[in-house]
C-alpha positions as CSV (number, residue, x, y, z in Angstrom):
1,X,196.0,189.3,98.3
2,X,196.7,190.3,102.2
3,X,200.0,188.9,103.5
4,X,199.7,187.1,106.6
5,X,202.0,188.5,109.1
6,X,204.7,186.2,110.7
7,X,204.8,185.2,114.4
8,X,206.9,183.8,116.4
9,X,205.7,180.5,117.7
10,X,205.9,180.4,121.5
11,X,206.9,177.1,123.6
12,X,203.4,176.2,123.7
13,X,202.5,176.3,120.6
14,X,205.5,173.9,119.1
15,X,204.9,170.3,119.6
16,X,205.7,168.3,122.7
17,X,206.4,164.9,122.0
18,X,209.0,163.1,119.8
19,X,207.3,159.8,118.7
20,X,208.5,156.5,117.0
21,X,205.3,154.8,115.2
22,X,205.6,151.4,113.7
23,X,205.6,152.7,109.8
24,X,205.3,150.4,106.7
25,X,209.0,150.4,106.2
26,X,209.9,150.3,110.1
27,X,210.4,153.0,112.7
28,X,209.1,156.5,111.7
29,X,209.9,160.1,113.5
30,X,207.0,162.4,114.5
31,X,206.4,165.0,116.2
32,X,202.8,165.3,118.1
33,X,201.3,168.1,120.3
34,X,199.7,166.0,122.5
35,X,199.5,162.0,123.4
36,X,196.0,161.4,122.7
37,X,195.5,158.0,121.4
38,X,192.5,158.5,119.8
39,X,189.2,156.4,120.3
40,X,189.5,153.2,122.4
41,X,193.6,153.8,121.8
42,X,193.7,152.3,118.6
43,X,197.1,154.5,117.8
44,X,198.6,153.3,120.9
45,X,199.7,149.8,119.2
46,X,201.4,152.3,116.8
47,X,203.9,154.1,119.5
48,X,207.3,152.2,119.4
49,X,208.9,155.3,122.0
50,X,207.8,158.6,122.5
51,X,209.9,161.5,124.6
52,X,208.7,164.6,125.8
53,X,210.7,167.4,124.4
54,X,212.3,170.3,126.8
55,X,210.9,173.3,125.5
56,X,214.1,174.2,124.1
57,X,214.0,171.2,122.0
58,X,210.8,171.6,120.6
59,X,211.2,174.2,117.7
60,X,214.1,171.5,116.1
61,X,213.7,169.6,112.9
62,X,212.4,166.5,112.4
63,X,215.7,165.1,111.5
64,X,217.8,166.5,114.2
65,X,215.6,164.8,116.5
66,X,216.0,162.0,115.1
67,X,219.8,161.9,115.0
68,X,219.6,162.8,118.3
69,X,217.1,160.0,119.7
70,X,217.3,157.2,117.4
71,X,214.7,154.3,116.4
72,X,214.4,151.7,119.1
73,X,215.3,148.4,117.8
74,X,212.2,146.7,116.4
75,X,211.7,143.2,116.1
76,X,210.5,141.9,112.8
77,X,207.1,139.5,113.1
């Protein structure tokens, strides 16, 4: 099998947005490329908080990120 060689991911390939979405269990991290909300913005009622990332934030883990920018308080319905 041919190995695939390894790159280095450039600043504008990394995603650019640190997002809170309303998960089933409360706030959840992600990370998205872009802020498209889909058809007729059906994520948008999703998006708790979202951050754009400096580009030398944007290679970081998940969980960094989200030490670093916590959940926004929630209120539960």
């Amino acid at each position: 099998m041919a190995r695939r060689r390894t790159t280095v991911a450039s600043a504008n390939d990394l995603p650019r947005y640190f997002v809170w979405v309303r998960g089933l269990e409360g706030p959840e991290p992600q990370k998205w490329t872009a802020m498209d909300f889909g058809v007729g913005g059906w994520k948008r009622s999703l998006v708790l908080a979202y951050l754009a990332l400096p580009e030398e934030e944007r290679h970081l883990s998940m969980s960094t990120l989200a030490r670093r920018y916590p959940p926004p308080r929630v209120e539960i319905s």
